[in-house]
C-alpha positions in Angstrom: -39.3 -0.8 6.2 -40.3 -0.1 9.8 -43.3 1.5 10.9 -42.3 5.5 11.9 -44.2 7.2 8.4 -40.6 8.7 7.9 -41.7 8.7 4.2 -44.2 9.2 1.8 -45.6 6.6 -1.2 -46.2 9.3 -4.2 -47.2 6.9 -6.7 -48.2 3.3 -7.7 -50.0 2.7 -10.4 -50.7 -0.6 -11.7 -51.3 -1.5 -15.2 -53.6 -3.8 -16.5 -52.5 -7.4 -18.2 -52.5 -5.5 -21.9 -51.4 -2.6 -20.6 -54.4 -0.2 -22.0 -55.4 0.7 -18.9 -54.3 1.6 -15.5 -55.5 2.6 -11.9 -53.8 4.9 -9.4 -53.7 2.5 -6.1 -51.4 5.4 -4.0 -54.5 5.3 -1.8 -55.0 1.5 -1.4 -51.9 0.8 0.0 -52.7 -0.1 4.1 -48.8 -1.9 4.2 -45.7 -2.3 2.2 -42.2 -4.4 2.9 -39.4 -3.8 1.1 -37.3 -6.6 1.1 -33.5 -6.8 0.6 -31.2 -10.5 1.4 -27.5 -10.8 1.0 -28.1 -14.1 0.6 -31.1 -13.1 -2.4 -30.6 -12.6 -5.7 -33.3 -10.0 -6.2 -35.4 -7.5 -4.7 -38.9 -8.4 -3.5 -41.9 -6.1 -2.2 -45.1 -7.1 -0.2 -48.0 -4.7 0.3 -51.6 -4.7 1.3 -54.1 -3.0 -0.4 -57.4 -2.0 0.8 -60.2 -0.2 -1.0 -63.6 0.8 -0.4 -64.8 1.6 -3.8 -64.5 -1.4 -6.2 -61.1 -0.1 -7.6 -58.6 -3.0 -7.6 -61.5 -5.2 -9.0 -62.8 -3.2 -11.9 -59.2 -4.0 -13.2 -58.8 -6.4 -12.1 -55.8 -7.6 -10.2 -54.8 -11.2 -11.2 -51.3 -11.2 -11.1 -48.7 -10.5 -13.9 -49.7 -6.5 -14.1 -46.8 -4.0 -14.3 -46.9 -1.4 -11.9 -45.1 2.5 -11.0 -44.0 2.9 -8.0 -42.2 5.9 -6.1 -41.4 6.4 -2.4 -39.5 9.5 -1.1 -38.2 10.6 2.1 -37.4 13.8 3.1 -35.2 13.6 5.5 -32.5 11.7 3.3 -33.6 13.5 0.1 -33.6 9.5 -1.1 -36.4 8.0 -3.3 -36.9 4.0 -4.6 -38.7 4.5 -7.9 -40.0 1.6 -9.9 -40.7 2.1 -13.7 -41.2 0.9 -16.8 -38.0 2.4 -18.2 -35.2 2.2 -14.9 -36.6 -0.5 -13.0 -39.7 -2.6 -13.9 -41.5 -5.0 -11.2 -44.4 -6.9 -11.8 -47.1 -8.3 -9.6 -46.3 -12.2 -9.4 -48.2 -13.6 -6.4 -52.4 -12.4 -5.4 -53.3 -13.9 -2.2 -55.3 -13.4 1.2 -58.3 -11.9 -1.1 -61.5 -10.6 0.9 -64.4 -8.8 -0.2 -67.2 -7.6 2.2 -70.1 -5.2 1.5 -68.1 -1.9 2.1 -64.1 -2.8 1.2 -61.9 -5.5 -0.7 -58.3 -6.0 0.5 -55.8 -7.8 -1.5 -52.0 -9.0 -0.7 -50.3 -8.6 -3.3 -46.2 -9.7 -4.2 -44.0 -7.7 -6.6 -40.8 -8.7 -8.3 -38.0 -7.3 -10.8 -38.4 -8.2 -14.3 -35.2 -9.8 -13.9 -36.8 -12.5 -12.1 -39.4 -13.5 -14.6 -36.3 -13.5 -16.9 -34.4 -15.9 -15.1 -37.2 -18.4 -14.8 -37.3 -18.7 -18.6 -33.6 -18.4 -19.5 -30.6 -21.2 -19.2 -26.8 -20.7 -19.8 -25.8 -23.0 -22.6 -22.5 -21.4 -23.2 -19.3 -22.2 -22.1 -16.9 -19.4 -20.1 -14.6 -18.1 -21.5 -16.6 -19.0 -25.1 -12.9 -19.0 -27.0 -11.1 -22.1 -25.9 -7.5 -21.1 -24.8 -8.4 -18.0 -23.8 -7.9 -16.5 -19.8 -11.1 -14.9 -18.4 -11.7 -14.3 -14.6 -14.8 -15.2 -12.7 -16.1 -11.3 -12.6 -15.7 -11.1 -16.4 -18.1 -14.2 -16.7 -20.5 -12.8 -14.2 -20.8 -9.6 -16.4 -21.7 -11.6 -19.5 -23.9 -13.8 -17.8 -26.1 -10.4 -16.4 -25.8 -8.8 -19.8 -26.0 -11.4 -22.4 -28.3 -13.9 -20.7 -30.6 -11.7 -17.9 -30.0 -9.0 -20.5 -30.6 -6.7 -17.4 -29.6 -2.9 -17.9 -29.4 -2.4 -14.3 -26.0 -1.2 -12.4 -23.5 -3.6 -11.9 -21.4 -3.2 -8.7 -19.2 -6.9 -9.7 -15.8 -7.0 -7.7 -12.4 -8.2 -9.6 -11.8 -11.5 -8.8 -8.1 -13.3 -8.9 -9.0 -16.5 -10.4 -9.9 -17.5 -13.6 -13.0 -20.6 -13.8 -13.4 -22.4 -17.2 -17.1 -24.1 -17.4 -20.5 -25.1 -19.4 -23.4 -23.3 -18.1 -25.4 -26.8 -19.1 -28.5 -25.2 -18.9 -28.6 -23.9 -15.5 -31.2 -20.7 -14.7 -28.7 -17.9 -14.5 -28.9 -16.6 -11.1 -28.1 -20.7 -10.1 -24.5 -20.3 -11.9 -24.2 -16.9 -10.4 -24.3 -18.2 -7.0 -22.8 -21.3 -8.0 -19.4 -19.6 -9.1 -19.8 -17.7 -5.3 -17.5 -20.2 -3.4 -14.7 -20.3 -6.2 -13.9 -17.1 -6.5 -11.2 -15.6 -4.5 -11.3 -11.8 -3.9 -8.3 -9.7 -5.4 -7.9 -7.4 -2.2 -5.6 -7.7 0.9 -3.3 -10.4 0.6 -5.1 -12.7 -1.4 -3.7 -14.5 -4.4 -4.2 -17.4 -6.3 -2.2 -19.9 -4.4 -3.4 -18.4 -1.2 -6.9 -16.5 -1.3 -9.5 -16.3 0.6 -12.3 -17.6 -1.4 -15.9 -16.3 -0.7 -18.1 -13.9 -2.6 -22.2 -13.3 -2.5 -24.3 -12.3 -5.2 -27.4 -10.3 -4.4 -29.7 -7.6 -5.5 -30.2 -4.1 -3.8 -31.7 -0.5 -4.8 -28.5 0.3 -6.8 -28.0 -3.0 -8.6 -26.6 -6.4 -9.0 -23.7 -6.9 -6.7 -21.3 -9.7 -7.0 -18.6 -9.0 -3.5 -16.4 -10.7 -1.5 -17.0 -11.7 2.1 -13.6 -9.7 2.6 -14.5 -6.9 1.0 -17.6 -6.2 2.6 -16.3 -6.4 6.2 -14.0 -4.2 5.4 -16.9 -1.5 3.9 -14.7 -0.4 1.0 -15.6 -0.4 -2.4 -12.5 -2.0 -3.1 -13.0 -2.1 -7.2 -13.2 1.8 -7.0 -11.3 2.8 -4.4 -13.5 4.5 -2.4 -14.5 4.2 0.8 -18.2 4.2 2.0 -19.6 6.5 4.2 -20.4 4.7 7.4 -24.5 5.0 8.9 -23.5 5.5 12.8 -26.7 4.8 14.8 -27.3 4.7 18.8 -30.1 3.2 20.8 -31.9 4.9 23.9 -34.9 3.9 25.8 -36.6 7.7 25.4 -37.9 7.6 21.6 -39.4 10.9 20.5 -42.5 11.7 18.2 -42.2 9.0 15.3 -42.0 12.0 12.6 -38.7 13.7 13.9 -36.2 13.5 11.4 -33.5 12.6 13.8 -34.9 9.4 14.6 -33.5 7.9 11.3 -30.6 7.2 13.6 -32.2 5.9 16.6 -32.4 2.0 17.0 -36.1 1.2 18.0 -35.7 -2.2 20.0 -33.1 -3.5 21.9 -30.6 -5.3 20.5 -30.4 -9.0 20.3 -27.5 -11.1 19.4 -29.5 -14.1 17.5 -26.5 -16.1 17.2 -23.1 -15.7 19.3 -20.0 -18.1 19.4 -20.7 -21.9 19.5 -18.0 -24.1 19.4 -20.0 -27.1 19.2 -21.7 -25.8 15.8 -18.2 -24.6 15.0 -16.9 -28.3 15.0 -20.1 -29.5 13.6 -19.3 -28.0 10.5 -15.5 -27.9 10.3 -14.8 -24.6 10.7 -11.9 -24.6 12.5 -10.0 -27.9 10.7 -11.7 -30.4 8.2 -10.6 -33.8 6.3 -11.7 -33.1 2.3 -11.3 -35.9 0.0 -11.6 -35.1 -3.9 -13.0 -37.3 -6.8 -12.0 -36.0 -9.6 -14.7 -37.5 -12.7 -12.5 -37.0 -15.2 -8.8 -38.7 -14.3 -10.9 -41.1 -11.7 -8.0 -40.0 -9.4 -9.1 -39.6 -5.5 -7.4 -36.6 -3.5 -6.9 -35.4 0.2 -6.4 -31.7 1.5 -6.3 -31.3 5.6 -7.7 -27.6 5.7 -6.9 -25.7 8.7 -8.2 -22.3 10.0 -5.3 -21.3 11.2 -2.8 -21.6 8.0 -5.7 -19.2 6.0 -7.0 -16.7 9.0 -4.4 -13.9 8.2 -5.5 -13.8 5.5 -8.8 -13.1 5.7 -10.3 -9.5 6.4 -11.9 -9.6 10.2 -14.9 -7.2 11.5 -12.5 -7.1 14.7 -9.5 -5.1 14.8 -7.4 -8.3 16.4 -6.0 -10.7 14.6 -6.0 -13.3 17.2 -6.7 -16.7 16.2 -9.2 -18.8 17.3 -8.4 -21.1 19.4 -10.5 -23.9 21.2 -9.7 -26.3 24.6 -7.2 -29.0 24.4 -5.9 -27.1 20.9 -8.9 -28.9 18.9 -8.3 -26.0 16.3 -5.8 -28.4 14.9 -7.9 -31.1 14.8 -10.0 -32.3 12.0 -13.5 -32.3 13.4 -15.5 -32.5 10.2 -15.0 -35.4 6.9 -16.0 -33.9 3.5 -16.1 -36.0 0.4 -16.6 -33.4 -3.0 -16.4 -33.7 -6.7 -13.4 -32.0 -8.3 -15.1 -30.0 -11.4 -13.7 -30.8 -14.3 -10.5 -28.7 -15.0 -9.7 -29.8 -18.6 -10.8 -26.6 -20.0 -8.7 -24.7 -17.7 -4.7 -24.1 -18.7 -2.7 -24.8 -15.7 -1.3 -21.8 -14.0 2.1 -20.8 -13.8 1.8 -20.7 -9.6 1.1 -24.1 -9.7 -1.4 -27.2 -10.1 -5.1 -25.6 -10.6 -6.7 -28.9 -9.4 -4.2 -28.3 -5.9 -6.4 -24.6 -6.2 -9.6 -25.5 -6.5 -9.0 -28.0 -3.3 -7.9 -25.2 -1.4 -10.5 -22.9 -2.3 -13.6 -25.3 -2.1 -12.2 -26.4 1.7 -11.5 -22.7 2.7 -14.7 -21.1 1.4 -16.9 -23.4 4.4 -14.7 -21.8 6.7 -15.0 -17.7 5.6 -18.8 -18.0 4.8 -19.5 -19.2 8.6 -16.7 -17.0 10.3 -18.3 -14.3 8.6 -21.9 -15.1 10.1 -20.9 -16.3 13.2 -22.1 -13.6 15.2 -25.0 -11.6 14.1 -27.3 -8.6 16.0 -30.9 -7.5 15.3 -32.2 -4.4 15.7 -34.8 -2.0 14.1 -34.4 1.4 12.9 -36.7 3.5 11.0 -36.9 3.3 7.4 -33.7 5.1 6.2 -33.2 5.0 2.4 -29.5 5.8 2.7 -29.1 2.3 3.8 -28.8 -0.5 1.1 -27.8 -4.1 2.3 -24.4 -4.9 2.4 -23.2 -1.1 3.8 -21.4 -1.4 7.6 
């Protein structure tokens, strides 16, 4: 959240260990940060709390209390409340602790219930759980979230194309969430199972668990619904007003910085534009080869820019093979063969292309501050 007091904290209250008692911190809190990550799989919040009266330690605050917390802002009509019946966060991390004669000040770390789920939970079973039967990525990635996380949170999970036969073989499960990211191709634009653009992220915001395509989100449609997302416009100026005004939810703060901009070098490094890829497949013991190129896949693919113009590098080095991979094929015995084809030729494809879209996607990013707007969730354009 930047600075700007665009907002007001109405409540946090945190609850004692056996919850049979409680203390109204709204005063205490000198600091929060709200933290959302494409690349997380859950929500986090920071905050410091200072008090002059002994109130945080006549609970006192050792970590693992459940707290209430609820932030509105006016100028959005938006809140983020955090409950014990919508969304429940606990205090997981005490640190920095000081006590003087006249005040106590304590950082404290917050996280979803979620979270402390995940660290005690493991996927035994196997996807799709009825052997024979077809079930595509987003269909396992709904089970997982409500059989194993057992999270009653929204879901915001994006039809996928492909099906993915596997064992969960007792992996945590926001590890085999993010694990079944690269293999999944989208089922927008001109994707399809011989030819899609594989790619998805799996993270956490204010509305829920969100498992989307790279394409999908550069686009900034909410392609599973069919509706299209208001876009936040904002503009920067060097005159900023009194830090109240309501119109300066639109205003960006600091100058914007491009932290990372084309670099061919790192481009080749890591094979964006062509890479060798040679497969081991455990179960037959057979080695494979796929030649991926940029090129044959970048229509494609859904761009931020309205051209469609290929890359293209000196001396045509797009073409050339700048990066050696060597991968294990999973093991596809569980999955039926497809009528468009070999699977194994698929997930070849797929696990060479999905290198490419993740760093296309990221290779130019900007960072700017604006203040706190609650309209804004991660992932919006």
């Amino acid at each position: 959240m930047a600075s700007y007091f665009n907002y007001k904290i109405q409540e946090f209250i945190i609850e004692s260990l056996d919850q049979s008692r409680s203390i109204d911190a709204t005063s205490c809190i000198s600091e929060i940060k709200y933290y959302e990550d494409l690349f997380s799989p859950s929500v986090f919040i920071s905050m410091v709390l200072v008090n002059t009266d002994g109130l945080l330690s006549s609970l006192p605050v050792r970590g693992g209390e459940r707290v209430r917390l609820k932030i509105d802002q006016e100028a959005t009509q938006k809140s983020i409340t955090i409950n014990e019946t919508k969304n429940t966060y606990y205090i997981y991390k005490v640190y920095g602790s000081t006590s003087q004669s006249t005040r106590e000040t304590l950082l404290v770390e917050l996280a979803p219930s979620e979270l402390y789920t995940n660290e005690t939970s493991r996927v035994f079973n196997r996807y799709p759980k009825r052997e024979g039967s077809v079930e595509n990525i987003s269909d396992s990635v709904i089970k997982i979230l409500d059989d194993v996380l057992k999270t009653t949170k929204n879901k915001d999970i994006e039809p996928t194309f492909n099906s993915y036969s596997f064992y969960g073989n007792s992996k945590k499960p926001f590890n085999v969430l993010t694990w079944l990211c690269p293999k999944a191709i989208p089922k927008i634009g001109k994707s399809s199972p011989t030819a899609g653009t594989a790619g998805f992220l799996f993270y956490e915001n204010k509305n829920g668990y969100n498992f989307r395509s790279v394409d999908s989100l550069i686009t900034g449609l909410q392609e599973s619904s069919g509706n299209a997302k208001n876009y936040e416009r904002y503009f920067y100026t060097e005159n900023v007003n009194a830090p109240a005004s309501e119109d300066q939810n639109f205003k960006i703060l600091t100058i914007p910085k491009f932290e990372k901009n084309v670099n061919i070098f790192e481009n080749l490094r890591i094979g964006m534009y062509s890479s060798v890829n040679y497969f081991y497949d455990v179960n037959t013991r057979i080695p494979s080869f796929y030649n991926y190129k940029l090129t044959e896949s970048y229509d494609i693919m859904k761009h931020s820019s309205k051209s469609n113009e290929k890359p293209k590098i000196p001396n045509g080095l797009e073409n050339s093979p700048s990066r050696l991979m060597v991968k294990l094929i999973d093991n596809y015995s569980l999955d039926k063969l497809s009528p468009s084809g070999d699977l194994r030729d698929l997930k070849e494809k797929y696990q060479s292309q999905s290198v490419a879209r993740y760093n296309l996607a990221f290779s130019q990013t900007i960072n700017f501050t604006v203040p706190l707007n609650l309209n804004l969730t991660v992932g919006d354009v």
